[in-house]
N, C-alpha and C positions, 0 to 999 in steps of 0.2 A: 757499058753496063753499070749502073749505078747502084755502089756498093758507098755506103757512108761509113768515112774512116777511123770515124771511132766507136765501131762498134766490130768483133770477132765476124767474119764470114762464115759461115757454117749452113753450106744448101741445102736444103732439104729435097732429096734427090726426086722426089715425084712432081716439085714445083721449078727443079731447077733444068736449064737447057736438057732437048729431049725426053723430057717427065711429061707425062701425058697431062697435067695440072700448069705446064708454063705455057701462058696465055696471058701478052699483051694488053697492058693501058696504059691512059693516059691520067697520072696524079691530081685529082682536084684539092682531097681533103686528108686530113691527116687527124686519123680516130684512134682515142685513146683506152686503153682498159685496162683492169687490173685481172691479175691472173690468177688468185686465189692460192698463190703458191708462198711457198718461204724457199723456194728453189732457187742457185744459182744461175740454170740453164733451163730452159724448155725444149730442147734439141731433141732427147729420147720424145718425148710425148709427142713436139710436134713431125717426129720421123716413120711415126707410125701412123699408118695407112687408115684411114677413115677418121681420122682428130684432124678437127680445123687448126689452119695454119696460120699466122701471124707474122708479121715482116720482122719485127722486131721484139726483141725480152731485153727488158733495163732491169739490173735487178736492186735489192735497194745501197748499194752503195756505188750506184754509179755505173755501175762494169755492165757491157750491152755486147746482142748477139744479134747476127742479122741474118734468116733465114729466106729470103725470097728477095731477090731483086726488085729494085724499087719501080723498075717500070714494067715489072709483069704483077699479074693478081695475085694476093693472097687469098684465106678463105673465111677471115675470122668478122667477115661481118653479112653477111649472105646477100641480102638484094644491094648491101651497097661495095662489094666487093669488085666492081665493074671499075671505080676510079677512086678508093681508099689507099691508102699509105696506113697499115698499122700496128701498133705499138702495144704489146702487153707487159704489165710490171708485178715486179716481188711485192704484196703486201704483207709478208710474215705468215699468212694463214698456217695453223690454226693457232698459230703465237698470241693470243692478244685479244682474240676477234670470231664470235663466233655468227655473225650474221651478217648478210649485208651493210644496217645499218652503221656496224662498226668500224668496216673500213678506214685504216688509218688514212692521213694525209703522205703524200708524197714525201720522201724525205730531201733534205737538202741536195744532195749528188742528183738524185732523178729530177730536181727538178730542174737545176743547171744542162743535166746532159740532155731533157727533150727539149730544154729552150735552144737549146745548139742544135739539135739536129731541126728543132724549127724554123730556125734558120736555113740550116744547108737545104732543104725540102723547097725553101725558098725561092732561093738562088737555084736550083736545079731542076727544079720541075715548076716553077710560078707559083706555088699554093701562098696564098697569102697571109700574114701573121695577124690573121682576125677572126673574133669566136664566131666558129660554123652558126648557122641562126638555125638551123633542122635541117633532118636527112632526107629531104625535099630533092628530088634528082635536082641536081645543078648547080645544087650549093656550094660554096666554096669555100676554105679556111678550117681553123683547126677547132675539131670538136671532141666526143667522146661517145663511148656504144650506145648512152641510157637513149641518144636522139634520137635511137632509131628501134626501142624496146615498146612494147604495149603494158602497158600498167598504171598503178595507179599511184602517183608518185605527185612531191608538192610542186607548184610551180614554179615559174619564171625558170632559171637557170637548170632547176630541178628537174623539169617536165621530161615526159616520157616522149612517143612519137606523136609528131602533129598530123592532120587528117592529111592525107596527099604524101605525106612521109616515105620513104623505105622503107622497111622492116630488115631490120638486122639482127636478129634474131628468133630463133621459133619458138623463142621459151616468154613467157610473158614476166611481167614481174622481179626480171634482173635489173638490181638498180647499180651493173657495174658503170663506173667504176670505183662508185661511191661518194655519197655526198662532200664530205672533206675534198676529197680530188679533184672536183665537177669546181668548189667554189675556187680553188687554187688553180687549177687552167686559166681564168677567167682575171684572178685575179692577180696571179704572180707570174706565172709560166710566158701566157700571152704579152703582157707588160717584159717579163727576162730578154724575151725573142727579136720586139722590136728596138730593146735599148741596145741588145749587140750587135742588131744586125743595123745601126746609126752607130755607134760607139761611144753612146750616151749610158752605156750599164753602169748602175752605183756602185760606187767603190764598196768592197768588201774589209771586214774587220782586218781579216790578214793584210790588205792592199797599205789599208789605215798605218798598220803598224811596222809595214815595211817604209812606207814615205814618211813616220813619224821615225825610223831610226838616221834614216837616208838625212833628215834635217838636222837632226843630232851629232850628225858626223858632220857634217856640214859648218854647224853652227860654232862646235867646242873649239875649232882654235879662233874664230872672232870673236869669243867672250874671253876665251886666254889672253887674245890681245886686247880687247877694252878692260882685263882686269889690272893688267899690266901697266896701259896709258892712265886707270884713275890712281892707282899707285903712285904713277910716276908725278903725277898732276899734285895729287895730298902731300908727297915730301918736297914737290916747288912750294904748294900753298905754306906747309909748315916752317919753310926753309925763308919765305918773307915776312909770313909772321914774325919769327925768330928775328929776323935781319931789324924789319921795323920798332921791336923793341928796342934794340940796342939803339937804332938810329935816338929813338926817344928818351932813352937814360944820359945820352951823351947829351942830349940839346939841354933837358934837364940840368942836367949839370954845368955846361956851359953856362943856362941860365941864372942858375944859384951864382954860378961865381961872377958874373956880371952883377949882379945888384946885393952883391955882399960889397963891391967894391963903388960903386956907385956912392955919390952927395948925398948925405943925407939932409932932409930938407928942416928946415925952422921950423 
């Protein structure tokens, strides 16, 4: 049963074994959305009978719940609930934002934690780490709800359902899970996914300052000891100096007294 490990188990008992709602698939895509909440959990909400159900709530710092096993359906996207994996997140609502259009961006943590589980989704059910192209039956890879909404929304990445589409919802005009999010899947999340899941992901500031301490420790007693050797080197070099003068006041002298005693000539 594929429960991903970093996020809280919490069944929702009408989807879970024996629930008249646990019904078998097979994962193609993994569809993203925002859940209009500033809520920690969606467990009450989604445990009540007649509210669509969703596999997963990240909320915005990170901390994730997993309500439906990943290889049976959830309900949160209707015609394409047949082979969806999905994920509903904290966007602070009504903190900040009172329309769609406002929808913050994903914060740092949620975006780290769906690149990971875009990963494991990966690796455990084949879904590929590339942006879904539309809720076209058969498509494959990670997208978000607006692919499969009827409205009137701008294009390219923007766009609502294409003709041939699924409809994933019956409500027209939901531009979840908002534009900020739509262009960050695309542009950060899906790039996060495939650099961990190579083990090419860019070093983080923390990473930075942990390998810039690590060399630091590393480095202080080879600069003690090169400060040590030019020390040691400047009181040789001074100590020849020193020596070569004298060598020079004695020849000097020698000198003087050789042609103080010297013939003098006609």
């Amino acid at each position: 049963m594929p429960r991903y490990p970093q996020a809280r188990w919490r069944p929702v008992t009408r989807y879970d074994v024996g629930g008249p709602y646990h019904v078998a698939m097979t994962p193609r895509r993994l569809t993203l959305h925002t859940a209009v909440s500033a809520g920690t959990s969606l467990f009450n909400l989604f445990n009540t009978s007649g509210n669509p159900v969703a596999h997963f709530y990240v909320d915005g710092g990170g901390d994730a719940e997993q309500y439906v096993d990943t290889s049976y359906r959830s309900s949160a996207v209707l015609e394409g609930n047949h082979d969806s994996i999905t994920v509903e997140s904290w966007d602070n609502y009504p903190h900040g934002w009172k329309n769609g259009g406002d929808v913050p961006d994903w914060t740092d943590a949620q975006i780290q934690w769906i690149a990971e589980l875009a990963v494991w989704v990966n690796k455990t059910h084949g879904i590929p780490l590339v942006q879904l192209s539309s809720s076209r039956p058969g498509t494959t890879g990670i997208g978000w709800h607006r692919q499969g909404i009827d409205g009137k929304f701008a294009g390219g990445v923007l766009a609502g359902r294409v003709s041939g589409g699924e409809r994933w919802s019956p409500s027209a005009g939901k531009s979840c899970p908002g534009d900020r999010k739509i262009h960050s899947i695309v542009s950060t999340i899906i790039p996060r996914a495939i650099a961990l899941s190579t083990g090419d992901e860019p070093m983080t500031p923390d990473d930075l300052d942990k390998i810039g301490a690590l060399i630091d420790d590393k480095l202080a007693p080879i600069e003690k000891a090169l400060a040590t050797f030019r020390t040691n080197i400047g009181d040789r070099d001074h100590a020849t100096v020193a020596r070569d003068k004298a060598l020079g006041a004695q020849l000097d002298a020698i000198h003087a007294a050789v042609t103080s005693t010297a013939p003098k000539g006609t």
